[in-house]
C-alpha positions in Angstrom: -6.6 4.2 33.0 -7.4 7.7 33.0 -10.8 9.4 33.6 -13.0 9.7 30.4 -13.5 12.7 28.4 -16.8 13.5 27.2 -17.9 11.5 24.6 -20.1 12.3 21.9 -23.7 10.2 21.1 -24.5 8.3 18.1 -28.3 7.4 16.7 -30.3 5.7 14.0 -32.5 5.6 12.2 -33.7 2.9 9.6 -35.9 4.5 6.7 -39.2 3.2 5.4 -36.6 1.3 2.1 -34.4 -0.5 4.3 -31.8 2.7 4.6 -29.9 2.5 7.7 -28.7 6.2 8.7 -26.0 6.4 11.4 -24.9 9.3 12.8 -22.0 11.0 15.8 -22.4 14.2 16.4 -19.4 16.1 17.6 -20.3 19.7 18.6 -18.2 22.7 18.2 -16.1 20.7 14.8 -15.8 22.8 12.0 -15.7 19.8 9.6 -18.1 16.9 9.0 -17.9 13.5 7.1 -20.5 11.9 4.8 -20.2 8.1 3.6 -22.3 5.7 1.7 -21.6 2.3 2.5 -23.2 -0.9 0.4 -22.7 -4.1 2.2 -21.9 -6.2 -0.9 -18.6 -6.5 -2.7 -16.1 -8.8 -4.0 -17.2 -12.0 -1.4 -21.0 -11.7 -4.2 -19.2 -11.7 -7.2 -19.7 -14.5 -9.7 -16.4 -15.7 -11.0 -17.0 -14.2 -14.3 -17.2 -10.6 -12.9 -14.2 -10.9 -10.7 -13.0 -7.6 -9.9 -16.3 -6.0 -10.5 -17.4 -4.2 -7.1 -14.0 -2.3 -7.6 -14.4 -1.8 -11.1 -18.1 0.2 -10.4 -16.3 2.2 -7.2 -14.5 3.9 -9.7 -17.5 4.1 -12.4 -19.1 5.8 -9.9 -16.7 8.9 -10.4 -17.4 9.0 -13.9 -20.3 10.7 -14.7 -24.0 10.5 -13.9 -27.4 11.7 -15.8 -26.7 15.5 -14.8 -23.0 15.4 -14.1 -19.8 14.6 -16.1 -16.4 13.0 -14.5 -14.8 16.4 -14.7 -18.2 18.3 -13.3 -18.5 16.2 -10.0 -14.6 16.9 -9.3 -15.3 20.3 -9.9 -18.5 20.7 -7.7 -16.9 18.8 -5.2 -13.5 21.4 -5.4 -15.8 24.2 -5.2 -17.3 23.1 -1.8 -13.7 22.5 -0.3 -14.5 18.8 -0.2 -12.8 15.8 -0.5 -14.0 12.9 -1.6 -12.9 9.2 -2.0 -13.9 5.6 -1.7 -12.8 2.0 -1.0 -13.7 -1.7 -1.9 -12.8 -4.3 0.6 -13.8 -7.8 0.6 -17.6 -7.5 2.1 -18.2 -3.5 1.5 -17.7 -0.9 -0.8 -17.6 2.7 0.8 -18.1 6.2 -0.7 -17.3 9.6 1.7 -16.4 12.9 1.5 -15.0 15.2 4.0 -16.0 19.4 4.0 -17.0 21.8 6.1 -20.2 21.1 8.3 -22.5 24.0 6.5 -21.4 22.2 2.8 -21.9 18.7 3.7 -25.9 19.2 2.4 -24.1 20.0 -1.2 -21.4 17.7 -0.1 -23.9 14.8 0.5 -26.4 15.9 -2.7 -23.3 15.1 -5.2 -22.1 11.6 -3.5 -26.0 10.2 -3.4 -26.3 11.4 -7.2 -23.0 9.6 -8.1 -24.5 6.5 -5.9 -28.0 6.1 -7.8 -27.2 8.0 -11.0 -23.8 6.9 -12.3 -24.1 6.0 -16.4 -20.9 4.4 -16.8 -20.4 6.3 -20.0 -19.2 4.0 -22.4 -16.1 5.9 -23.1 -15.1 6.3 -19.7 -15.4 1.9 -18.7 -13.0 1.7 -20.9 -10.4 4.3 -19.7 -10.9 3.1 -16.3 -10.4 -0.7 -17.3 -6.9 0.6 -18.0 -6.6 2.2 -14.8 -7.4 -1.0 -12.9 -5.1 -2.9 -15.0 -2.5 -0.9 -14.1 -3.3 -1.0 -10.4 -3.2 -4.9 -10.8 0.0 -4.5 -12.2 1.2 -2.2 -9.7 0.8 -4.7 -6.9 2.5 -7.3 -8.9 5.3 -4.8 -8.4 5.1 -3.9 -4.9 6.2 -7.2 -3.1 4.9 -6.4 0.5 1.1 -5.9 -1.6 1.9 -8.8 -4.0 2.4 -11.4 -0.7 -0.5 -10.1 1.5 -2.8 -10.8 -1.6 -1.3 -14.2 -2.0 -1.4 -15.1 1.8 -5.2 -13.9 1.9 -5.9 -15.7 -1.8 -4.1 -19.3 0.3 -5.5 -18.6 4.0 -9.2 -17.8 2.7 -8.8 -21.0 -0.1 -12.1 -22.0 -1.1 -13.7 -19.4 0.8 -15.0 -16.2 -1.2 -13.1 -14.2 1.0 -9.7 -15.2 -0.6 -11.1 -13.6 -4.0 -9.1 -10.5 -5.1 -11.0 -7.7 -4.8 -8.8 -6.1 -8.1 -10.0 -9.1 -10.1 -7.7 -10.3 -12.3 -6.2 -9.0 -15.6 -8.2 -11.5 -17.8 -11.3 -10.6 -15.7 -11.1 -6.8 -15.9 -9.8 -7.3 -19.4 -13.4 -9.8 -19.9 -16.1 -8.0 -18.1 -18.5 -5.6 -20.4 -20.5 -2.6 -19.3 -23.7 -4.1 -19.4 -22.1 -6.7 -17.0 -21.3 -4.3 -14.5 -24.6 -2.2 -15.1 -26.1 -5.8 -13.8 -24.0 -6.0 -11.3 -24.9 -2.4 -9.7 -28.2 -3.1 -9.9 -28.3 -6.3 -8.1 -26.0 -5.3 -5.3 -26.7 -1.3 -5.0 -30.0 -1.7 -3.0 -31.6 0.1 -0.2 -31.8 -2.7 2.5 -28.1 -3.2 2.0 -27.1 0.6 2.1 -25.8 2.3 5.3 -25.5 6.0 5.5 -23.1 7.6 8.3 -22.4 11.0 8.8 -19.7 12.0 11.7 -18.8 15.3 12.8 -21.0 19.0 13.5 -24.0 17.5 11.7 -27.6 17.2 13.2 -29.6 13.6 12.8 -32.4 14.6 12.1 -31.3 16.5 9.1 -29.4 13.5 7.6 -32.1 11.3 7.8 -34.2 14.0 5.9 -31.5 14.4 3.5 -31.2 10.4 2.8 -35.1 9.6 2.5 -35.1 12.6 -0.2 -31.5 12.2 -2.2 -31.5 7.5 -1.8 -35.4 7.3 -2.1 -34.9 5.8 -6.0 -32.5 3.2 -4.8 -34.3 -0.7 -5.2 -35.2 -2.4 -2.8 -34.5 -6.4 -2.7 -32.4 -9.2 -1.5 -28.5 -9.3 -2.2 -27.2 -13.0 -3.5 -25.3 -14.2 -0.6 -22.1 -16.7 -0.8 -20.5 -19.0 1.6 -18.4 -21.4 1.8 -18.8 -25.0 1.8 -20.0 -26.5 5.5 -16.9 -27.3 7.4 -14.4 -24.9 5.8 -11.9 -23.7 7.7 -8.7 -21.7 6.8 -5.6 -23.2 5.1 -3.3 -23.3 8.2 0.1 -25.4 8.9 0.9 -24.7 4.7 3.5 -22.3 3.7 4.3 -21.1 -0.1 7.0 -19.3 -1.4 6.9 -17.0 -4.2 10.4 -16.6 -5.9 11.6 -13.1 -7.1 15.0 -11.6 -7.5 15.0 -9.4 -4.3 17.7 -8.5 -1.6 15.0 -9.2 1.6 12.4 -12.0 2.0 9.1 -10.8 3.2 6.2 -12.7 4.4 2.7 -13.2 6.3 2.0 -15.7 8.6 -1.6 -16.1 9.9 -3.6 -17.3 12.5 -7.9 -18.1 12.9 -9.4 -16.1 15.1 -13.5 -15.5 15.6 -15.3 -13.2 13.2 -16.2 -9.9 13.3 -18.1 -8.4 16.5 -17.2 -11.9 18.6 -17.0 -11.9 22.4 -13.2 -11.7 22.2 -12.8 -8.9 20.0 -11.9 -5.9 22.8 -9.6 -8.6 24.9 -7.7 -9.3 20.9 -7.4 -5.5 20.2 -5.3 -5.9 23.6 -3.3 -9.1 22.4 -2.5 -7.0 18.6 -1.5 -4.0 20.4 1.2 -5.8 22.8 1.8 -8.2 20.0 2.7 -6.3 17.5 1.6 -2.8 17.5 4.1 0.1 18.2 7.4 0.3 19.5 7.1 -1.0 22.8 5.4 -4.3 21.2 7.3 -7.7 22.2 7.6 -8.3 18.0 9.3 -4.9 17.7 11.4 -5.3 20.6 12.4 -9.2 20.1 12.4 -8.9 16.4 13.7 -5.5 15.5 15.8 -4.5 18.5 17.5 -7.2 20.6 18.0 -9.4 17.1 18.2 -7.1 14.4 15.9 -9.3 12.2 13.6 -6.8 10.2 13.5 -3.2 9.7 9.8 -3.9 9.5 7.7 -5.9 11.6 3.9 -5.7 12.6 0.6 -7.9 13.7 -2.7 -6.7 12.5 -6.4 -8.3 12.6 -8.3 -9.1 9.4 -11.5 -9.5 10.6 -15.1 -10.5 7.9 -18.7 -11.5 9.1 -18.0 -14.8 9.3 -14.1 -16.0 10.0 -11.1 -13.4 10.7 -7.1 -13.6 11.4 -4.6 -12.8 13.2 -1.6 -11.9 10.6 1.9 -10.8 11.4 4.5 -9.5 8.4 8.4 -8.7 8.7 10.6 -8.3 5.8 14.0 -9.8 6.7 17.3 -10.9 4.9 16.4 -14.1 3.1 19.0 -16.0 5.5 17.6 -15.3 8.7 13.8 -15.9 7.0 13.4 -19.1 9.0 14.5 -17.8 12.0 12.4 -14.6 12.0 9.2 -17.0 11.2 10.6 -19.1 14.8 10.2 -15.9 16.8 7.7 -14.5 15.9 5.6 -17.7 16.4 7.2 -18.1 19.3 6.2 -14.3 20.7 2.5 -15.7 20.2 2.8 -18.7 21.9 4.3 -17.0 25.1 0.8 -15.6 25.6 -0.5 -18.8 26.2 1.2 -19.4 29.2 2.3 -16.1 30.6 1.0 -13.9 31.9 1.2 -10.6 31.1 2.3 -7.9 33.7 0.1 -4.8 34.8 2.5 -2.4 33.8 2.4 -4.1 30.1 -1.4 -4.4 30.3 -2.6 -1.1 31.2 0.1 0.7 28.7 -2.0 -1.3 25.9 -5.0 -0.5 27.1 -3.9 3.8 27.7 -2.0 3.5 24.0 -5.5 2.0 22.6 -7.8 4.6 24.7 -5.5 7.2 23.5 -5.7 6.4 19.4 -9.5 6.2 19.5 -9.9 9.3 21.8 -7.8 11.5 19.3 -9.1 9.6 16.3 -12.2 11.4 17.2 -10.7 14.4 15.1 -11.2 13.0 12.2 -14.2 12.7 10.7 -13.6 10.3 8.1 -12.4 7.8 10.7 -15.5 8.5 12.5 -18.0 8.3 9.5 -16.2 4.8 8.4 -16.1 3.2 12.3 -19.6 4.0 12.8 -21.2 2.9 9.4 -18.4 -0.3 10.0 -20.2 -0.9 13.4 -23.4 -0.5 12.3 -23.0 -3.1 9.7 -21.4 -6.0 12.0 -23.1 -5.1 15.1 -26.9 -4.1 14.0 -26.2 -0.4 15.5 -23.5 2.7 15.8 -21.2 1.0 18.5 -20.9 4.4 20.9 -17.0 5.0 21.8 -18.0 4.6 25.3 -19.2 1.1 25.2 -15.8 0.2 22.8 -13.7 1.9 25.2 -15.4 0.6 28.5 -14.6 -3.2 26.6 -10.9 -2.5 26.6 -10.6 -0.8 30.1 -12.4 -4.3 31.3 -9.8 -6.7 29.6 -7.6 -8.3 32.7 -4.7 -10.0 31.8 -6.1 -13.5 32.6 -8.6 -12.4 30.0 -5.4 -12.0 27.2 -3.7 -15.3 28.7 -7.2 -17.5 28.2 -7.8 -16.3 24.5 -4.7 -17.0 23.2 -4.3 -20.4 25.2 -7.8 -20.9 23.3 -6.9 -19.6 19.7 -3.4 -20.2 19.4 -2.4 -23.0 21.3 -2.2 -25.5 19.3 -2.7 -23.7 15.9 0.0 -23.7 13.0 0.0 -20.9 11.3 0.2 -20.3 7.3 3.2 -18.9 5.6 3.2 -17.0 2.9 6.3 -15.2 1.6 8.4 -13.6 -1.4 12.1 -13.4 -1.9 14.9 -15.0 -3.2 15.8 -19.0 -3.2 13.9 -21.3 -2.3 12.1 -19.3 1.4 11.3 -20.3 4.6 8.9 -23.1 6.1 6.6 -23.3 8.7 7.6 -22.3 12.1 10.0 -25.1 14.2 
């Protein structure tokens, strides 16, 4: 691999409330990022609020004591920022990106929106319509509409496998007070993570969060788990019947939560698996058999389980035979071993993406508050980067013997007839 560049820091500091503040400096930027992460989401919802954690992430836009909906895009336009959000399973994040010098104004306006919002009465219910249209919208899109229903069957009886849209009946069911409840049991300073990435000083930001979050509660967030012994629906596969000219579909594999020993030696695996052209999916798949226009393997990985999922869409009669290979691509890393050439391009193409990602501030400001939250601190891009260069190919050949070896994946796909089975 080649010699490192200089890489910037990162610190913390945790606040007198609980407040973690993470920050990586990157000298000589013009732009900074500002986030504010609450570890709670859609895994904490009781069943009658489904849906709710991404129901207040976009309350949050719409109005606060001093600010209306239109007012905070406004103030944020007039600073050159740009702000957004996102609810996963186990977080929901707020950030904006601006300029450095604005990102005090920047940061003023996304903490107000994070301890002020009113959820104006008027606006809940034009925003219940918005999410029931973005329910509706995935219902629509059949690569979205089979990733939820692999996750819903692979996570089964887990909270994990939870939508985080809700459902229509749940969106359509929940009432303001509701999700004024819910806000104020999950929105608390002990489970609050503020990162800021980019030209921005520490020092500052921690000054800026104990005087903008101080009025956030403090308290304990109702945790959920599954039952002892649960372990992911493997070796089933479902088909979801629709009118379509391809068949698309998910297949899944365990592998270790979040933050586990393996996880720089599986970033490896993914990225010769299935990540870019020179992948073996891609080039088994796509060019020697002419299977998919689009195939890919990704990680999905949560505090306390994770997988390994791969999706193609393909012509519905060469489904079952797409599902073969591709299995079979992961089972050749059990017993082969990969080549040199092979490893060290995966470990350059993966040194490369985080180096340049560095340019970005709101990657930045979500890896390090994403860090922060499964590791207990800001993990420093040298320490991720001197985990990949340290993978050896024996390294890739043991893990998958270990996770995959013997594993069955789920199948989960959508398409005409009556769809493929497991792998043969």
């Amino acid at each position: 691999m080649s010699q490192k560049t200089h890489l910037p820091s990162t610190r913390m500091t945790t606040l007198d409330n609980g407040i973690r503040v993470v920050t990586q400096k990157i000298a000589g930027m013009q732009s900074a990022a500002i986030g504010i992460r609450i570890d709670s989401s859609t895994r904490n919802e009781h069943k009658d609020v489904g849906g709710a954690s991404h129901f207040i992430e976009h309350l949050l836009f719409k109005g606060t004591e001093k600010r209306s909906a239109d007012r905070i895009m406004e103030e944020f336009d007039a600073l050159g920022a740009s702000a957004n959000a996102y609810t996963s399973q186990e977080e929901v994040f707020y950030y904006a990106s601006s300029l450095a010098s604005a990102i005090p104004a920047t940061f003023e306006i996304l903490a107000d929106m994070f301890v002020n919002s009113t959820f104006p009465p008027q606006e809940v219910e034009k925003e219940r319509g918005v999410v029931l249209q973005e329910i509706s919208m995935i219902q629509d899109n059949p690569g979205r509409f089979v990733y939820q229903q692999f996750h819903r069957g692979f996570w089964k009886a887990h909270p994990l496998g939870l939508s985080v849209l809700g459902t229509a009946e749940s969106i359509t069911a929940v009432q303001r007070n509701h999700l004024l409840a819910h806000k104020l049991t999950n929105y608390i300073a002990n489970a609050t993570i503020v990162s800021a990435a980019g030209n921005v000083e520490h020092d500052y930001i921690v000054e800026l969060s104990e005087k903008l979050l101080r009025d956030l509660p403090t308290g304990s967030i109702p945790q959920t788990a599954p039952q002892p012994g649960w372990r992911p629906a493997i070796a089933e596969h479902a088909h979801n019947r629709r009118p379509m000219e391809q068949t698309q579909f998910f297949m899944g594999y365990p592998i270790p939560p979040a933050g586990n020993e393996h996880r720089h030696t599986l970033a490896v695996f993914n990225q010769i698996l299935g990540s870019g052209m020179s992948s073996r999916l891609f080039r088994e798949v796509r060019e020697r058999r002419s299977l998919a226009y689009s195939v890919y393997s990704s990680m999905s990985s949560y505090r306390d389980s994770g997988g390994l999922l791969i999706f193609a869409g393909t012509n519905p009669g060469r489904a079952q035979e797409a599902i073969d290979v591709c299995h079979g691509e992961v089972l050749r890393f059990c017993s082969e071993m990969v080549n040199d050439e092979t490893l060290n391009s995966a470990k350059e193409q993966i040194r490369c993406k985080r180096l340049m990602s560095l340019d970005d501030c709101d990657i930045q400001v979500r890896r390090i508050s994403n860090t922060t939250s499964i590791l207990g601190a800001p993990e420093p891009m040298t320490i991720a980067l001197d985990g990949i260069a340290a993978v050896s190919a024996e390294d890739v050949r043991s893990t998958a013997e270990t996770l995959f070896s013997n594993v069955v994946p789920r199948v989960e796909s959508v398409g005409p007839g009556d769809g493929p089975g497991l792998p043969r």
